[in-house]
TORFI-873551 format. One record per residue: residue number from 1; residue in three letters; x, y, z of N, C-alpha, C in turn. Coordinates in steps of 0.001 Angstrom, whole numbers, plus 524288, in hexadecimal, padded with zeros to 5 digits. Each point is the difference from the previous one (the first is absolute). Layout:
! TORFI-873551
nr / rest / neast / nnorth / nup / caeast / canorth / caup / ceast / cnorth / cup
NUM / ALA / X / Y / Z / X / Y / Z / X / Y / Z
...
***
This chain:
! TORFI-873551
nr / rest / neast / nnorth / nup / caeast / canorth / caup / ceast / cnorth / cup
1 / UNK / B0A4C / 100E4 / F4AA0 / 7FCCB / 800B8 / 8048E / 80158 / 7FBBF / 80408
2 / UNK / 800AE / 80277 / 803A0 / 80047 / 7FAF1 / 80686 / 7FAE6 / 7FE0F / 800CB
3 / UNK / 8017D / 7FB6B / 802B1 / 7FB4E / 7FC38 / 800C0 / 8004E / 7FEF7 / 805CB
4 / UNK / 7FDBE / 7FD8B / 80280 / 7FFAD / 7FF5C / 805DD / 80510 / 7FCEB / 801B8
5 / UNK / 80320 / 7FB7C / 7FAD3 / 80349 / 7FE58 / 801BA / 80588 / 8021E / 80204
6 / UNK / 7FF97 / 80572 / 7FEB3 / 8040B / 80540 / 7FFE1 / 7FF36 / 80139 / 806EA
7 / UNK / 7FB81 / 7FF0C / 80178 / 7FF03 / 8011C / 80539 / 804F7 / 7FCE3 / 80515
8 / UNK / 80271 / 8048A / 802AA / 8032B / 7FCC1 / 802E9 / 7FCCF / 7FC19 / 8043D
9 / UNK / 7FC33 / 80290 / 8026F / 7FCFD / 7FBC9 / 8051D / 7FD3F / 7FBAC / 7F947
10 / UNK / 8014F / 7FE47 / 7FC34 / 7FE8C / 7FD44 / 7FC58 / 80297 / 7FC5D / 800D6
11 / UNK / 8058C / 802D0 / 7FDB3 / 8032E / 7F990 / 7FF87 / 800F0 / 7FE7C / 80639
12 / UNK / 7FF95 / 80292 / 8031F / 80266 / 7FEAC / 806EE / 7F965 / 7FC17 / 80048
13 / UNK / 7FC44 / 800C2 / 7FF6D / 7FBC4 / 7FBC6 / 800DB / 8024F / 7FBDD / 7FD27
14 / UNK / 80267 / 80025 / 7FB48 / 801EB / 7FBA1 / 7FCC0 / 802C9 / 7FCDC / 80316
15 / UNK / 80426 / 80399 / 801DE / 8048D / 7FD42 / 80319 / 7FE51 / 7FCA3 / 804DF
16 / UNK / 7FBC7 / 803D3 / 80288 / 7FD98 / 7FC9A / 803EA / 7FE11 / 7FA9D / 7FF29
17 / UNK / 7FD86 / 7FF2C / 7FC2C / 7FD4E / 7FC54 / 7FCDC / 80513 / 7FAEF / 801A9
18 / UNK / 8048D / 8020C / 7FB74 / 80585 / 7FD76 / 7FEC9 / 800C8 / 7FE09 / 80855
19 / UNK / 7FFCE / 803B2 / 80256 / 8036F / 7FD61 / 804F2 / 7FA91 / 7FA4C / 8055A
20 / UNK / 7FA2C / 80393 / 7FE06 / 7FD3D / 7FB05 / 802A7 / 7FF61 / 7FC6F / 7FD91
21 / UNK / 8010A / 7FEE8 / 7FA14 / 8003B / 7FA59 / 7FEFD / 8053C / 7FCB5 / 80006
22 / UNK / 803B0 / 802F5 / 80015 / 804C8 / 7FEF0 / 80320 / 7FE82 / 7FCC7 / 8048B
23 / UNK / 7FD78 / 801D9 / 8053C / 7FEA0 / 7FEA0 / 80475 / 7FC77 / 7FB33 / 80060
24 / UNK / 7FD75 / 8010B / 7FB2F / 7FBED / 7FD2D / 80004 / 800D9 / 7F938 / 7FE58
25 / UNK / 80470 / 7FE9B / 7FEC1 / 80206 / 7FA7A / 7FD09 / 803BA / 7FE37 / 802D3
26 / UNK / 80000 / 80300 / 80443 / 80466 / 7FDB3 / 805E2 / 7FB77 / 7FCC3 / 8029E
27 / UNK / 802FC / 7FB2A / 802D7 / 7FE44 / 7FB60 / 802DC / 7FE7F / 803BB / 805E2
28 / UNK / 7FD22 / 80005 / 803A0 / 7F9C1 / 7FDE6 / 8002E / 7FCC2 / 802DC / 7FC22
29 / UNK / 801B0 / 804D2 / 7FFA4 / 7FC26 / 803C7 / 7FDF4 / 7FD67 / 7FD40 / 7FBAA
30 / UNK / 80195 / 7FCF4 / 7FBE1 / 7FEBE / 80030 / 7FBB2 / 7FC16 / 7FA2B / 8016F
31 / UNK / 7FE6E / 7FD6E / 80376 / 7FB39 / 7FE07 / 801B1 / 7FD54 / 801D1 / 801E7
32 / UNK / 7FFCD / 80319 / 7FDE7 / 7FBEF / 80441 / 804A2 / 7FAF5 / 8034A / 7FDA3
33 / UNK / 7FEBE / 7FC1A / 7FAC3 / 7FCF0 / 803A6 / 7FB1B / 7FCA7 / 80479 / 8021C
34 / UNK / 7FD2B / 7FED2 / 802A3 / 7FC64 / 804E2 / 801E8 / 80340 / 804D1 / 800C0
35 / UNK / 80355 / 80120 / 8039B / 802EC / 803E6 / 80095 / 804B9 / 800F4 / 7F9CE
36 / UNK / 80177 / 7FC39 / 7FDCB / 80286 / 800D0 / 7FCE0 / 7FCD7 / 80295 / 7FBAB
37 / UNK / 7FA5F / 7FEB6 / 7FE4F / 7FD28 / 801D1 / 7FCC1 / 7FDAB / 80563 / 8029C
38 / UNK / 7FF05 / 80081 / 8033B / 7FD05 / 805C0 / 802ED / 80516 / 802CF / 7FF5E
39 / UNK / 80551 / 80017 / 80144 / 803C5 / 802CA / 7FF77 / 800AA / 80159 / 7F9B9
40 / UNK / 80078 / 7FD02 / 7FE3A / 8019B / 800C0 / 7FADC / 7FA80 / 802FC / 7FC5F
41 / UNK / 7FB71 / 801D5 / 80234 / 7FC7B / 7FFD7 / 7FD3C / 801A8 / 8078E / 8025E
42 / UNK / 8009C / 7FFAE / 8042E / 800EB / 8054A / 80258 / 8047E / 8021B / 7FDD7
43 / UNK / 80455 / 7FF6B / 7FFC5 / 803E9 / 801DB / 7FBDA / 7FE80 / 8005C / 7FA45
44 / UNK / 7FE82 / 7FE73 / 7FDFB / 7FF72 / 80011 / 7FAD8 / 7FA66 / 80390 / 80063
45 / UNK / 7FD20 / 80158 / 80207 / 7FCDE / 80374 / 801AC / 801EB / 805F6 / 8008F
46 / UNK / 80327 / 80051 / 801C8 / 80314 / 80592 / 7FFD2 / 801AD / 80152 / 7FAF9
47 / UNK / 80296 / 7FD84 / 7FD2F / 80225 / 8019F / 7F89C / 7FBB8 / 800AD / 7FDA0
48 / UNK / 7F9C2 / 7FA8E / 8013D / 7FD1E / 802B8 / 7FCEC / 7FC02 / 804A0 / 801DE
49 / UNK / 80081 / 800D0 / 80483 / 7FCF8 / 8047D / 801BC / 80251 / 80494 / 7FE38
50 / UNK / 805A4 / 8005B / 7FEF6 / 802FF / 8059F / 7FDE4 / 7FF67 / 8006D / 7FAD6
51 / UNK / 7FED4 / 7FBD2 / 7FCF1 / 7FEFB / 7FF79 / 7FBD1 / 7F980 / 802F2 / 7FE43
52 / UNK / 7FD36 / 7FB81 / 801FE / 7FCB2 / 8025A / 8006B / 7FD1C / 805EF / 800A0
53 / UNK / 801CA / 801EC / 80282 / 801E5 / 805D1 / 80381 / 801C3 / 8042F / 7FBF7
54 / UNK / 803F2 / 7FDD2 / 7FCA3 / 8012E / 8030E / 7FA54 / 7FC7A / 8009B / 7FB9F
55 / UNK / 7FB66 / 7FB5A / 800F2 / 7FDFC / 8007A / 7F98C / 7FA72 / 8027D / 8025F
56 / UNK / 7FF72 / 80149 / 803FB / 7FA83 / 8039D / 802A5 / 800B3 / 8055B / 7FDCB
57 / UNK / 7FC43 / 80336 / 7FEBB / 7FF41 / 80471 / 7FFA4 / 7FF3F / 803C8 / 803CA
58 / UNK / 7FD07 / 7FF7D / 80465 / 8010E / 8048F / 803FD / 80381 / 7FF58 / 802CB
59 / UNK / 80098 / 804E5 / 80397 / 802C5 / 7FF3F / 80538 / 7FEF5 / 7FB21 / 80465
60 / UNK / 7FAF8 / 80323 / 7FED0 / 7FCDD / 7FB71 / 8047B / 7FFA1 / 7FA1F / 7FF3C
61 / UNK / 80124 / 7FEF0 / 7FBFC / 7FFB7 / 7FAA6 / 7FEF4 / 80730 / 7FCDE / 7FE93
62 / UNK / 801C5 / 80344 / 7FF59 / 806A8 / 7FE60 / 8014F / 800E2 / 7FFE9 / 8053C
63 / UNK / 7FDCE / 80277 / 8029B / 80160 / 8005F / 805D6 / 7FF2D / 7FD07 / 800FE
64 / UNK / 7FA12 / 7FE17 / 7FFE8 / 7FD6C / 7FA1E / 80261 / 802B4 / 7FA72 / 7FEBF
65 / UNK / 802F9 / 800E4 / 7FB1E / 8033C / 7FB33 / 7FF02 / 80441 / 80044 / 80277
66 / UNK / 802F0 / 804DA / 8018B / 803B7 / 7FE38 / 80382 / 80036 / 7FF36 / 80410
67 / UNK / 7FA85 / 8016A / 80265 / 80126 / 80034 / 80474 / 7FDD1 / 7F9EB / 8025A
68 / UNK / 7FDEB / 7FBA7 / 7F9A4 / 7FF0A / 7FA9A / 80158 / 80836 / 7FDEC / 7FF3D
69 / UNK / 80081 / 80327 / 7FCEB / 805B0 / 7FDE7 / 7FF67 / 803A2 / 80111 / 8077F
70 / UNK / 7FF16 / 80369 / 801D6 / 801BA / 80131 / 8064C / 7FDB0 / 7FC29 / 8027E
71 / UNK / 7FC47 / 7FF21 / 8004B / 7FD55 / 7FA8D / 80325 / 80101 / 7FBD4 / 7FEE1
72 / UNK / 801A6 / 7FF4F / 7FB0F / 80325 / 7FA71 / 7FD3F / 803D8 / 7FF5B / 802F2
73 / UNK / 803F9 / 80541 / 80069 / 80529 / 7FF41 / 801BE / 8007B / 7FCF4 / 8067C
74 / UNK / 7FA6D / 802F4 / 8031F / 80026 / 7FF3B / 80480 / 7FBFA / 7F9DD / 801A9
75 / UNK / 7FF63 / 7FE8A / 7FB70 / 7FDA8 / 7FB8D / 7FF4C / 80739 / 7FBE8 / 7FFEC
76 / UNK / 80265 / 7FFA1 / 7FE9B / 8036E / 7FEEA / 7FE9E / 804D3 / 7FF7F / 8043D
77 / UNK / 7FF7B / 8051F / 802EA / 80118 / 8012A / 80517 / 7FF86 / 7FB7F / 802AC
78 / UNK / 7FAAA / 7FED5 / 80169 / 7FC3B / 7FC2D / 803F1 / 801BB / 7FBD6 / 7FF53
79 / UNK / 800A9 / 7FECF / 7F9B9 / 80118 / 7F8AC / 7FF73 / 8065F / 8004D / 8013B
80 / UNK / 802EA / 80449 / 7FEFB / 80552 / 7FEB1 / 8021B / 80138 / 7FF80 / 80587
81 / UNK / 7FCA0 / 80441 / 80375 / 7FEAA / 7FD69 / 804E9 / 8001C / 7FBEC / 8031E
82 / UNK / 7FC1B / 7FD6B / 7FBD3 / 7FE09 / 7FC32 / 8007B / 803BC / 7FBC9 / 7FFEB
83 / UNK / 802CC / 7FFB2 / 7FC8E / 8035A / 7FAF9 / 7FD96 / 804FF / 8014A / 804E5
84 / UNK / 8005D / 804B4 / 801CA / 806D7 / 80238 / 802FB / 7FC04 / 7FAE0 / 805C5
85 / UNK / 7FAB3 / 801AB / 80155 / 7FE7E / 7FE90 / 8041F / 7FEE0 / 7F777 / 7FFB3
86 / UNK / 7FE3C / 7FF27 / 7FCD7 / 7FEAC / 7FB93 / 7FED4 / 80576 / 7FC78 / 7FF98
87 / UNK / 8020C / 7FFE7 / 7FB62 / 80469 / 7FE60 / 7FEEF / 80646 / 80251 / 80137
88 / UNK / 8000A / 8050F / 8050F / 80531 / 80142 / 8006D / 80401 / 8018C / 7FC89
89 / UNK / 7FC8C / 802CE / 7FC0B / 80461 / 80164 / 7FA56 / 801A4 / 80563 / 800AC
90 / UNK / 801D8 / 801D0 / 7FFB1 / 802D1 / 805B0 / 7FF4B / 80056 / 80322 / 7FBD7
91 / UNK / 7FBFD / 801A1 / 8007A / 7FD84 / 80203 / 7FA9F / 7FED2 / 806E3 / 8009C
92 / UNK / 803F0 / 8033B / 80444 / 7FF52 / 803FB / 7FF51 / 80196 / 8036C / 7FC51
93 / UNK / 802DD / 7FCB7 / 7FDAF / 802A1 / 80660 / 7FBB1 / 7F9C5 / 7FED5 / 7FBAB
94 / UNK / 7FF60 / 7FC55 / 7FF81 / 7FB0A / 7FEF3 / 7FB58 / 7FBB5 / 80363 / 80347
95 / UNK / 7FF97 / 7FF4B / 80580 / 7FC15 / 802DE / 801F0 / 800FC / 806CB / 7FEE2
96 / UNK / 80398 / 80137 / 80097 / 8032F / 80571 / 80040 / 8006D / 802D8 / 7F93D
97 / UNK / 800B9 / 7FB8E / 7FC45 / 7FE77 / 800A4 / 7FBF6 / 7F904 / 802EE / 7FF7C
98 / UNK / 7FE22 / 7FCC2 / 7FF7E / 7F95D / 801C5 / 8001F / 7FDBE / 80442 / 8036C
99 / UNK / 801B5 / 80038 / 803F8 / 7FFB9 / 803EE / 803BF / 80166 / 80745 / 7FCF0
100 / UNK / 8042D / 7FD72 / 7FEBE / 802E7 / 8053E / 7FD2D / 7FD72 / 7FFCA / 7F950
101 / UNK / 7FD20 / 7FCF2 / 7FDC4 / 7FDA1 / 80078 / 7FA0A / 7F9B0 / 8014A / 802AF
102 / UNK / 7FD8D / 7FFBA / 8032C / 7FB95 / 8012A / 80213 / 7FFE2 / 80514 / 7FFCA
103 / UNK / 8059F / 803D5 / 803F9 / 80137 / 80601 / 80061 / 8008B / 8008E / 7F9C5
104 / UNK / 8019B / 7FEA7 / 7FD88 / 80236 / 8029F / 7FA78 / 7F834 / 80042 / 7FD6B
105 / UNK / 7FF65 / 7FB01 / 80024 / 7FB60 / 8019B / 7FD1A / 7F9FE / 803AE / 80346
106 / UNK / 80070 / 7FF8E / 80383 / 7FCB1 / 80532 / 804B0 / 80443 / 8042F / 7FDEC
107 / UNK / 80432 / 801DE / 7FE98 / 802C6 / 804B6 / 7FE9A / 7FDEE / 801F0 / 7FAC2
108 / UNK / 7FF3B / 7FBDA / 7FBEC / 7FF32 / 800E3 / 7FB22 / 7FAA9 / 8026C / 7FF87
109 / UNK / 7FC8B / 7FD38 / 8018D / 7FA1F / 80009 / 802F1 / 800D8 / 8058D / 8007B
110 / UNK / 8012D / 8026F / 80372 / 8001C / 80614 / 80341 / 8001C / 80252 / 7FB73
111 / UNK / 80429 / 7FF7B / 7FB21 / 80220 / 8045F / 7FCD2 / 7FB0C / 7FF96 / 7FD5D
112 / UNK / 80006 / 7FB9A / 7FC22 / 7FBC6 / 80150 / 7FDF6 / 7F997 / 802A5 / 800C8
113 / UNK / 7FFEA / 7FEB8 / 8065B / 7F9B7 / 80235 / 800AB / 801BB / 80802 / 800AF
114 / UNK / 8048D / 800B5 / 8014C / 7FF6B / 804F9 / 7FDEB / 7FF87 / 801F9 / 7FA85
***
């Protein structure tokens, strides 16, 4: 039997995970706890919201987890924003990343509520 970790928007939240703490241990950023901890709390928020999302029994209640996992993503969005605007980093493909795992999981979302 598959488990949620079989889920592709699964391991791509993983991966996400893997590339903002990447970001996150580069010089200024990584003095920056508040944003470094609110970011990192928002990524890792998306794997367990899909997670989450798998071990629910209705429709209605998988939906609702992903669709905290879509707001994670765009939570995530904001602090990369944030850091491109604050500190001048160039952080669009990471932005472009999340952007595009946000669509995948609002896609997944759709199938299942039919």
């Amino acid at each position: 039997m598959s488990g949620f970790e079989d889920l592709r928007i699964y391991k791509l939240a993983l991966e996400g995970c893997r590339l903002i703490y990447k970001i996150t241990i580069k010089d200024p950023i990584k003095r920056d706890y508040s944003l470094v901890d609110q970011i990192k709390r928002a990524v890792m928020s998306i794997a367990a919201n899909i997670a989450e999302a798998y071990g629910r029994y209705t429709i209605k209640d998988r939906s609702q987890f992903l669709t905290y996992a879509i707001g994670s993503c765009n939570e995530v969005v904001a602090f990369l924003d944030i850091i491109d605007t604050i500190y001048n980093i160039n952080v669009s493909q990471e932005k472009e990343f999340f952007l595009s795992l946000g669509k995948q999981i609002y896609t997944f979302r759709k199938v299942l509520n039919r």
